[in-house]
Every structure is written in C-alpha cells, then in structure tokens.
Jmol script that loads the backbone (N, CA, C; Angstrom):
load data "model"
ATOM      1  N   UNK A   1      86.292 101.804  60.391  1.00  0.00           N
ATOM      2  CA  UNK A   1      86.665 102.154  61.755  1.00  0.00           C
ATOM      3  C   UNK A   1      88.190 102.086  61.881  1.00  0.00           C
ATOM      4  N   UNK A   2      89.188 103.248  62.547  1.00  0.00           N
ATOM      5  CA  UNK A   2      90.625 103.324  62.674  1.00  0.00           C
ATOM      6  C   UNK A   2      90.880 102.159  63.399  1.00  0.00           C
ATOM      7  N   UNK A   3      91.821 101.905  63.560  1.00  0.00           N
ATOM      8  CA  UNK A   3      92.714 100.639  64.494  1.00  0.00           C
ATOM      9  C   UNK A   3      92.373 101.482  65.738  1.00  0.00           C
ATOM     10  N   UNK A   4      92.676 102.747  66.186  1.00  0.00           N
ATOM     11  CA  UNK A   4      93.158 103.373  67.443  1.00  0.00           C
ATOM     12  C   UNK A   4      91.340 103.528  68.238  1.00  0.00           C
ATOM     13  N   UNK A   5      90.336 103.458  67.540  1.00  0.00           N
ATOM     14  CA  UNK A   5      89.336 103.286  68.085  1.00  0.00           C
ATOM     15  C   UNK A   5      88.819 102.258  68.646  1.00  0.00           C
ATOM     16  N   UNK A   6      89.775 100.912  68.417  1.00  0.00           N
ATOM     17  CA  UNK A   6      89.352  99.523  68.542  1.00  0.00           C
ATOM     18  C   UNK A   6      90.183  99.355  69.660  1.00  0.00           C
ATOM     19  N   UNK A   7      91.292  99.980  70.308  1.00  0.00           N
ATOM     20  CA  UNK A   7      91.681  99.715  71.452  1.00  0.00           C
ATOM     21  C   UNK A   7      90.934 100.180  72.708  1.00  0.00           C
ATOM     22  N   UNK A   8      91.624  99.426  73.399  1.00  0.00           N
ATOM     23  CA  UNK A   8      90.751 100.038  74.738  1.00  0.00           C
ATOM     24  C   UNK A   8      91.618 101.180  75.155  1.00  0.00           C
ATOM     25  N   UNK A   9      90.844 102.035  76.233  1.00  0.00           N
ATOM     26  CA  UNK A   9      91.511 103.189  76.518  1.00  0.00           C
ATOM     27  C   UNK A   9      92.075 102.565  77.896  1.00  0.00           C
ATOM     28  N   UNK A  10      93.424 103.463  78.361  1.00  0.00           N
ATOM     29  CA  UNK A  10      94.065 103.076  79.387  1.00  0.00           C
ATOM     30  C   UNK A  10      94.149 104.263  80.139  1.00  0.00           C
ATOM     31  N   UNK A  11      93.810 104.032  82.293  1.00  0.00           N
ATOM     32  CA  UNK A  11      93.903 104.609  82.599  1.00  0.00           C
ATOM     33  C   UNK A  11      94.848 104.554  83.423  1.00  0.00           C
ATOM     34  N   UNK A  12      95.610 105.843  83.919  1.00  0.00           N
ATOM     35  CA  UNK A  12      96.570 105.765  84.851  1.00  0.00           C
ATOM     36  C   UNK A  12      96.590 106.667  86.137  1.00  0.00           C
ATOM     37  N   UNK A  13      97.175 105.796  87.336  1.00  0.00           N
ATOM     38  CA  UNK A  13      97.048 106.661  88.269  1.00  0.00           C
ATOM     39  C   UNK A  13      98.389 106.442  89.433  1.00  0.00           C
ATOM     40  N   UNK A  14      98.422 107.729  90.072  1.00  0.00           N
ATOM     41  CA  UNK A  14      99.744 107.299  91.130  1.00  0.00           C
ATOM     42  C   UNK A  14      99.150 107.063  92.577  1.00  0.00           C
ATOM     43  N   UNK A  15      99.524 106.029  92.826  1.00  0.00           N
ATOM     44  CA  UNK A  15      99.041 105.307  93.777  1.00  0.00           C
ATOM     45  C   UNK A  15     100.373 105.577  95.554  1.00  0.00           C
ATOM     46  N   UNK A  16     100.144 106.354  96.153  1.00  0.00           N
ATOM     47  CA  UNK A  16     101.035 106.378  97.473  1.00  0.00           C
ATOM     48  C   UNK A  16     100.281 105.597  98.186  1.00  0.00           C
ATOM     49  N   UNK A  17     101.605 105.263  99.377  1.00  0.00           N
ATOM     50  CA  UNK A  17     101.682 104.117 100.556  1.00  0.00           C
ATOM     51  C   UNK A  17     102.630 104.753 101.700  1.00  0.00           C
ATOM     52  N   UNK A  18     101.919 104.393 102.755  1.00  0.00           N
ATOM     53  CA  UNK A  18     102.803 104.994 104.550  1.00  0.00           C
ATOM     54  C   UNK A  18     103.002 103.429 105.036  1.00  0.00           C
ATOM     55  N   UNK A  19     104.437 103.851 105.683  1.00  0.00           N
ATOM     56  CA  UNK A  19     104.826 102.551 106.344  1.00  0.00           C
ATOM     57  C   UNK A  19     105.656 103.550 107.297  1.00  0.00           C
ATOM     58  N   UNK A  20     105.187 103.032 108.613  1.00  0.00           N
ATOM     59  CA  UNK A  20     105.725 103.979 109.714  1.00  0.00           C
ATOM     60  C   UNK A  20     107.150 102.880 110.280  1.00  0.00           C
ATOM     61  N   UNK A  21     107.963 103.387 110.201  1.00  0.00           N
ATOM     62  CA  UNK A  21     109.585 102.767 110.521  1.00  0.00           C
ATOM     63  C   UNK A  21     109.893 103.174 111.504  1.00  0.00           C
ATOM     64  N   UNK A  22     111.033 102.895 112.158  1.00  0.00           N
ATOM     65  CA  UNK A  22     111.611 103.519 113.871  1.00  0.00           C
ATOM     66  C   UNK A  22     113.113 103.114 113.295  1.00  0.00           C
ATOM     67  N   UNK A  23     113.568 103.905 113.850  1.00  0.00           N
ATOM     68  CA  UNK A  23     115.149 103.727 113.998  1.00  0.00           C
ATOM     69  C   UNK A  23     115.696 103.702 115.600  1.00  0.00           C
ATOM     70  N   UNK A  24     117.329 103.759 115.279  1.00  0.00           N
ATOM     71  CA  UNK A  24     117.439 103.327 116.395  1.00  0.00           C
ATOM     72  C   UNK A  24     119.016 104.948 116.957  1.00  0.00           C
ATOM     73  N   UNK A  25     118.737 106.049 116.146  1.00  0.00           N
ATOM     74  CA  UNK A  25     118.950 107.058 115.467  1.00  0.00           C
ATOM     75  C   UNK A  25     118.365 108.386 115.997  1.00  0.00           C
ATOM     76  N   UNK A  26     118.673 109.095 115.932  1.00  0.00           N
ATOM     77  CA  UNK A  26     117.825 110.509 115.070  1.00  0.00           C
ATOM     78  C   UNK A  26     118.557 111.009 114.343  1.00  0.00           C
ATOM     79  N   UNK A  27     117.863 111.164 112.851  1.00  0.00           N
ATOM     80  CA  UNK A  27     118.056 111.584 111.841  1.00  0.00           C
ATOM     81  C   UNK A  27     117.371 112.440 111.581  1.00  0.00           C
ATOM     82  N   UNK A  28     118.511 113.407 110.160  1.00  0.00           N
ATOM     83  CA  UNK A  28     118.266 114.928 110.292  1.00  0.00           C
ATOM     84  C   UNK A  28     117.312 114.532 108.858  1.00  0.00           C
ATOM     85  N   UNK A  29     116.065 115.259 108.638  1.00  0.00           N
ATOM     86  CA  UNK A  29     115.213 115.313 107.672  1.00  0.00           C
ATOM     87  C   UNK A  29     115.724 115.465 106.479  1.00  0.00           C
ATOM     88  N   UNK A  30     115.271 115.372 105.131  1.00  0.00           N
ATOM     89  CA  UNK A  30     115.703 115.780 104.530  1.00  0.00           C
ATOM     90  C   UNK A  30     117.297 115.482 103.709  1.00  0.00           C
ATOM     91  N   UNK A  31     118.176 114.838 104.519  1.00  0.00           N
ATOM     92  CA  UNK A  31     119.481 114.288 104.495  1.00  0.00           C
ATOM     93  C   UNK A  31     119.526 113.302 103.690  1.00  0.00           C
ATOM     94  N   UNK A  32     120.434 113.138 102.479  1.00  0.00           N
ATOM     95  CA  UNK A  32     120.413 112.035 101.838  1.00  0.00           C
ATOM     96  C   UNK A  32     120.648 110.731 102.527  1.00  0.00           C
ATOM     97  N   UNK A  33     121.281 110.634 103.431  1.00  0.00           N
ATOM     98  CA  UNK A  33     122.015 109.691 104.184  1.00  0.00           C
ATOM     99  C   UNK A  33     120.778 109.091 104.576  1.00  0.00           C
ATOM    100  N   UNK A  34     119.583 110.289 105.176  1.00  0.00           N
ATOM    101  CA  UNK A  34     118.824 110.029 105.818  1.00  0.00           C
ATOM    102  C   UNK A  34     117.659 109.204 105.055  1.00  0.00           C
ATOM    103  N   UNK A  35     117.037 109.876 103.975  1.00  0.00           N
ATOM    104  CA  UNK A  35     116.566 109.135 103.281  1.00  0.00           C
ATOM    105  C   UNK A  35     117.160 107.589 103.078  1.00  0.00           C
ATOM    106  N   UNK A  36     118.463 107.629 102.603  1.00  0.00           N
ATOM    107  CA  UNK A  36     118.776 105.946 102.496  1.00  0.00           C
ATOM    108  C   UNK A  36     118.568 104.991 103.213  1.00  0.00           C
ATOM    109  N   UNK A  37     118.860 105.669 104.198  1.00  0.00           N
ATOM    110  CA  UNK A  37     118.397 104.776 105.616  1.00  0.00           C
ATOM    111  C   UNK A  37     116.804 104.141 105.782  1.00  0.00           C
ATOM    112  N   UNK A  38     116.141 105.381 105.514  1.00  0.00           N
ATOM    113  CA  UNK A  38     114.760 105.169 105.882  1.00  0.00           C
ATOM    114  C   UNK A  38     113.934 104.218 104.372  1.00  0.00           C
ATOM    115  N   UNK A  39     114.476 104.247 103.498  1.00  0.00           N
ATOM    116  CA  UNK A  39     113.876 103.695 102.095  1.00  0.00           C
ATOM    117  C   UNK A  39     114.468 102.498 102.156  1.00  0.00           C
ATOM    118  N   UNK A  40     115.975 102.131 102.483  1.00  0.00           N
ATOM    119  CA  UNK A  40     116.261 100.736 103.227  1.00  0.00           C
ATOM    120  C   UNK A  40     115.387 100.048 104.030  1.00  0.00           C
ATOM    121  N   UNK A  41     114.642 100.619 104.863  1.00  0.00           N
ATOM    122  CA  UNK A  41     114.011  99.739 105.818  1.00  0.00           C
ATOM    123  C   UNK A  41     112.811  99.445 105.195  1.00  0.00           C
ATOM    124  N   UNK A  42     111.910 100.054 104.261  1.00  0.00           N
ATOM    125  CA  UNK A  42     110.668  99.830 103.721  1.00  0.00           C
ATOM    126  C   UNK A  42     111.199  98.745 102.558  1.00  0.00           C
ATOM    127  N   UNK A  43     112.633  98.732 102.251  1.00  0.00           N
ATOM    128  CA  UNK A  43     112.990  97.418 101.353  1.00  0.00           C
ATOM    129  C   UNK A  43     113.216  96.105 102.007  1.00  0.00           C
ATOM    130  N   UNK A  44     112.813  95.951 103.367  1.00  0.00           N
ATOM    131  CA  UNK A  44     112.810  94.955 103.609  1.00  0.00           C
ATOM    132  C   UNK A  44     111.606  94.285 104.614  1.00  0.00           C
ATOM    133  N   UNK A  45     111.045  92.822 104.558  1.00  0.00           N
ATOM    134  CA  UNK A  45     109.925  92.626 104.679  1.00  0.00           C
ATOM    135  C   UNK A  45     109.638  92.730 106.630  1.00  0.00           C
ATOM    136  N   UNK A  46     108.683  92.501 107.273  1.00  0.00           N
ATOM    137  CA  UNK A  46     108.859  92.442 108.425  1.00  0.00           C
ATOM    138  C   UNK A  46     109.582  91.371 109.215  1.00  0.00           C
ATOM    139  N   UNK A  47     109.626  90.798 108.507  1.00  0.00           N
ATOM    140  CA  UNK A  47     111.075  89.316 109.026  1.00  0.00           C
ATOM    141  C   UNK A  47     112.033  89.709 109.272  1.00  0.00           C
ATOM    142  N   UNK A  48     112.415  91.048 108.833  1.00  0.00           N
ATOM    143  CA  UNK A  48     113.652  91.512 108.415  1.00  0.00           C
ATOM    144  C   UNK A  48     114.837  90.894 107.413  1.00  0.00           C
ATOM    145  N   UNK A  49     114.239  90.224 106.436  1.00  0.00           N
ATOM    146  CA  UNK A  49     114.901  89.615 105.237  1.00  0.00           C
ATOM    147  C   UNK A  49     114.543  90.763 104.456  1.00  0.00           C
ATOM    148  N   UNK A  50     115.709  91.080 103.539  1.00  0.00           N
ATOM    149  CA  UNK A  50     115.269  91.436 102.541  1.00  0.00           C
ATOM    150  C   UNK A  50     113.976  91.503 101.264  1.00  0.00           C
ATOM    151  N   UNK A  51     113.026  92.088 100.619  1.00  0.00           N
ATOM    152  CA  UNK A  51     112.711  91.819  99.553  1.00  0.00           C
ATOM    153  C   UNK A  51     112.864  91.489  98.233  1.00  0.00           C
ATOM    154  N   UNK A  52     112.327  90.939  97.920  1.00  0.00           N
ATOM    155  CA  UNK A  52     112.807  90.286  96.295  1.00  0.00           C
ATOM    156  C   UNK A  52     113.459  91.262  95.059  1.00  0.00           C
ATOM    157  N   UNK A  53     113.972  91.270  94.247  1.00  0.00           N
ATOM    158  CA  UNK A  53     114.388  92.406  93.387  1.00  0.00           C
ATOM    159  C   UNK A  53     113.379  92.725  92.990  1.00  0.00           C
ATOM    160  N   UNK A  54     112.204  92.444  92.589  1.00  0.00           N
ATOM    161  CA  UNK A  54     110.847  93.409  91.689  1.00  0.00           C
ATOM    162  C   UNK A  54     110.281  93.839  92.779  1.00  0.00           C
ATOM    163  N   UNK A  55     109.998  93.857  94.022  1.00  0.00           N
ATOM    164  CA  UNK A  55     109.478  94.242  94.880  1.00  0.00           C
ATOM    165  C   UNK A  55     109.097  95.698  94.361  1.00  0.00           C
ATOM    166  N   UNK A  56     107.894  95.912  94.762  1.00  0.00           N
ATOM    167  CA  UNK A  56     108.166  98.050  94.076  1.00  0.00           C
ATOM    168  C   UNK A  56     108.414  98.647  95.261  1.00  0.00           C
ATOM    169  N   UNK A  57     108.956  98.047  96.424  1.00  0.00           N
ATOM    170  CA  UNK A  57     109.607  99.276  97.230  1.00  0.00           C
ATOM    171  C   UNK A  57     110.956  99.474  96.399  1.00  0.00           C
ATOM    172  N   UNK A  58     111.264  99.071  96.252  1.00  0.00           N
ATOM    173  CA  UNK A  58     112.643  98.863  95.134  1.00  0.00           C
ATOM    174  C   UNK A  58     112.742  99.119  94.012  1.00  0.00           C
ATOM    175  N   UNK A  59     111.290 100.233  93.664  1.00  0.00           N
ATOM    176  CA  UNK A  59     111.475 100.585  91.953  1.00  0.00           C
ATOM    177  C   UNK A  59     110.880 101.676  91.985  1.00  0.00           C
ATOM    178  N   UNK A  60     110.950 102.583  93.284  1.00  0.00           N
ATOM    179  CA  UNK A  60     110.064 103.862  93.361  1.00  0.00           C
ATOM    180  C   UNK A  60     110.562 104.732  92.318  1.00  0.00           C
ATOM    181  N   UNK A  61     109.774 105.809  92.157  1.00  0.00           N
ATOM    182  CA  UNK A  61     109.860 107.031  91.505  1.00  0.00           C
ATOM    183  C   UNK A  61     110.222 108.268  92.292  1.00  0.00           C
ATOM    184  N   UNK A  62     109.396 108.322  93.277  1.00  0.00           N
ATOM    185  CA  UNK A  62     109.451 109.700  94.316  1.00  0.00           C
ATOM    186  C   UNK A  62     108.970 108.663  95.504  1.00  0.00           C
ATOM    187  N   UNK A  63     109.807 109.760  96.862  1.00  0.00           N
ATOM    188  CA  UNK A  63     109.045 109.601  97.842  1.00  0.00           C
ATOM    189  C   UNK A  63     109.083 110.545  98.984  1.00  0.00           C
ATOM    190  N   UNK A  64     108.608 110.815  99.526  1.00  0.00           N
ATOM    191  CA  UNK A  64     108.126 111.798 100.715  1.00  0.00           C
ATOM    192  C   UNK A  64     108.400 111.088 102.117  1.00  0.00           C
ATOM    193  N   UNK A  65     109.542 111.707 103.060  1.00  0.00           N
ATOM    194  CA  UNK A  65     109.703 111.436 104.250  1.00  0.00           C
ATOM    195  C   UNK A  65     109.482 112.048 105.227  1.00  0.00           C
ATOM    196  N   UNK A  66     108.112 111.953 106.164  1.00  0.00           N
ATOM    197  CA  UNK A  66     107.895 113.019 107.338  1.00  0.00           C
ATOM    198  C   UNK A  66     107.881 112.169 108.776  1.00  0.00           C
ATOM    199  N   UNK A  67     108.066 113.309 109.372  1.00  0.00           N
ATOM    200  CA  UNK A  67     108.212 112.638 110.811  1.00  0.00           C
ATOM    201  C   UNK A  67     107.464 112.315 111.737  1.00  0.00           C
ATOM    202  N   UNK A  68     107.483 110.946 111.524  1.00  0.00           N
ATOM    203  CA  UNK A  68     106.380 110.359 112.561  1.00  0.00           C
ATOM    204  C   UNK A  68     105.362 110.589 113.380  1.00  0.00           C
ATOM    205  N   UNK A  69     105.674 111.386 114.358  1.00  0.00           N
ATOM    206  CA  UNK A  69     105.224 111.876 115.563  1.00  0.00           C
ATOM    207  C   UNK A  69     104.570 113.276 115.178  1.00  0.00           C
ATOM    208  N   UNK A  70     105.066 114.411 114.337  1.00  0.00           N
ATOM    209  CA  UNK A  70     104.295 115.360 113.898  1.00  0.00           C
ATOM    210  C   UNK A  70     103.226 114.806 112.953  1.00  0.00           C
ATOM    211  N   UNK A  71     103.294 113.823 112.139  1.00  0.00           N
ATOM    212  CA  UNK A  71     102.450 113.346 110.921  1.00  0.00           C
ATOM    213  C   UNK A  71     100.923 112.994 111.571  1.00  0.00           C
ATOM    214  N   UNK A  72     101.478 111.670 112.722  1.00  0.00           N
ATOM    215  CA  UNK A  72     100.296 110.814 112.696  1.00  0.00           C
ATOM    216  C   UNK A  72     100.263 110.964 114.080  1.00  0.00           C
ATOM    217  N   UNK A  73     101.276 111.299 115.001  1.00  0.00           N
ATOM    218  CA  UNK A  73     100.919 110.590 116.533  1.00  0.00           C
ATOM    219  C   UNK A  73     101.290 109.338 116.441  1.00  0.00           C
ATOM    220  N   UNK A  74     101.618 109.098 117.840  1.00  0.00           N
ATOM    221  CA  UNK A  74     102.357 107.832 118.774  1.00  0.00           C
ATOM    222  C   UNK A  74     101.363 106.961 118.539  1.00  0.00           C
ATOM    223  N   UNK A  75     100.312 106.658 117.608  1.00  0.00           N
ATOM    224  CA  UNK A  75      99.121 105.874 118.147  1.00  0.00           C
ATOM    225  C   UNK A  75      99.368 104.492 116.676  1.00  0.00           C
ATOM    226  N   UNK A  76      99.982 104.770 115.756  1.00  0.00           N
ATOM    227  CA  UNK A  76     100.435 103.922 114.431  1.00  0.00           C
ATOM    228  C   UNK A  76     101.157 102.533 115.162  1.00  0.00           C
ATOM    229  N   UNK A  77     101.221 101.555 114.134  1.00  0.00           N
ATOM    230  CA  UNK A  77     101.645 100.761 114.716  1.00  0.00           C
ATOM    231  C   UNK A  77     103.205 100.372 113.369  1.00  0.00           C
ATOM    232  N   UNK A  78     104.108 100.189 113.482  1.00  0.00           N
ATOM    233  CA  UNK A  78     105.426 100.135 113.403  1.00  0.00           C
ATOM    234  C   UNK A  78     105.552  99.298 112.301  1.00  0.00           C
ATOM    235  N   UNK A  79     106.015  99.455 111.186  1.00  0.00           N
ATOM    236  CA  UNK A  79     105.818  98.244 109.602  1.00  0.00           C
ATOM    237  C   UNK A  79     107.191  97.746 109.700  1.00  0.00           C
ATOM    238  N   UNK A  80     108.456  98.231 110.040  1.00  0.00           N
ATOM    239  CA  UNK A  80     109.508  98.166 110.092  1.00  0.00           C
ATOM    240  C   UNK A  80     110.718  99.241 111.289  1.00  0.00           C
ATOM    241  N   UNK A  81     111.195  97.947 111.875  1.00  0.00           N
ATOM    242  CA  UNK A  81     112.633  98.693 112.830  1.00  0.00           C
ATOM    243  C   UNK A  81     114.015  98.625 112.240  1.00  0.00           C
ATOM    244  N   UNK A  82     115.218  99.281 112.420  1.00  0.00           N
ATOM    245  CA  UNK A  82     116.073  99.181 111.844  1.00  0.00           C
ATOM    246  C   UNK A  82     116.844  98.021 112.889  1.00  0.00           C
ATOM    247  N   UNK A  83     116.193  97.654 114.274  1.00  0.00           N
ATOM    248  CA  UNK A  83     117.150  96.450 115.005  1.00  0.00           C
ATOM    249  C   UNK A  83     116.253  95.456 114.566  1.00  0.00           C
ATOM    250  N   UNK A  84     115.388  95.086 113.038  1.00  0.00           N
ATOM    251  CA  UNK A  84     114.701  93.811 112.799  1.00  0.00           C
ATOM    252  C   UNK A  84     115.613  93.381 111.517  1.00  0.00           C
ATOM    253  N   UNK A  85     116.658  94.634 111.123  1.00  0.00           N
ATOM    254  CA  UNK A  85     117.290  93.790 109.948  1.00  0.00           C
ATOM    255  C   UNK A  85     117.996  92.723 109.458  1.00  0.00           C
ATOM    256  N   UNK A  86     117.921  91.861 108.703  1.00  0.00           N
ATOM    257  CA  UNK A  86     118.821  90.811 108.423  1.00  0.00           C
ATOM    258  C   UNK A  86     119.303  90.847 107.530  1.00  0.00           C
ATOM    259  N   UNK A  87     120.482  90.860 107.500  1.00  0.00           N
ATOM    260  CA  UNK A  87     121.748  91.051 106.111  1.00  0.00           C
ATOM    261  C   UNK A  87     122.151  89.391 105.452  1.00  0.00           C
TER     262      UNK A  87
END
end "model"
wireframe off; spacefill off
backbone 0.3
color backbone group
C-alpha cells in the first residue's frame, strides 16, 4: 500500500461572514478609503478594543462590501459603530 493512500483526505472550504457596521459618514462604495474604514471596524471587538493579531478579521483574503439598507433592510442589528472605537 503507497504512503499517499494512508493519509487522510483533506477537505476545503471558503467559509463567508456579515457583520452589519454604521458609520458616522457616508461613504462612497467601492473607495479604497472606503473599504479601510469599513474592514477597520470588523477589526475590532464590540467593546471597541481592538482584536488580537491572529484574529481572522485581520487575515482576510477577499471581501465584499454592500450597502446595508439595499442588502438586508433596517431590521439587522449593528456588530460594530465607528463612535464605539477605542484606540
């Protein structure tokens, strides 16, 4: 029997996550600026402390930013504000 039959097989998958944020702003879609802003706030916890360095909001690959109110409706409830931050 090969070595490569004696391993186990590994599966992989990409796993997305929504965290509805508010600013204190309007920002133009799409905008790098804008993105920074908005991927800042999912890096930090609802305390508004920062997250830890391994955190995986902090080690994304891709991410997708849409706007709130066209996405889901006023009815979500808020994971992060940009007046909860603490530096």
């Amino acid at each position: 029997m090969s070595k490569k039959s004696k391993e186990s097989k590994k599966y992989k998958y990409l796993v997305t996550m929504r965290w509805y944020v508010e600013t204190d702003e309007q920002l133009v879609a799409g905008a790098s600026e804008t993105d920074k802003k908005l991927l800042n706030l999912v890096q930090h916890r609802t305390d508004g402390k920062p997250t830890c360095k391994s955190c995986p909001t902090r080690h994304y690959e891709g991410y997708g930013i849409l706007d709130y109110h066209h996405f889901m409706g006023d009815n979500k409830k808020v994971y992060m504000s940009s007046d909860k931050i603490i530096d």
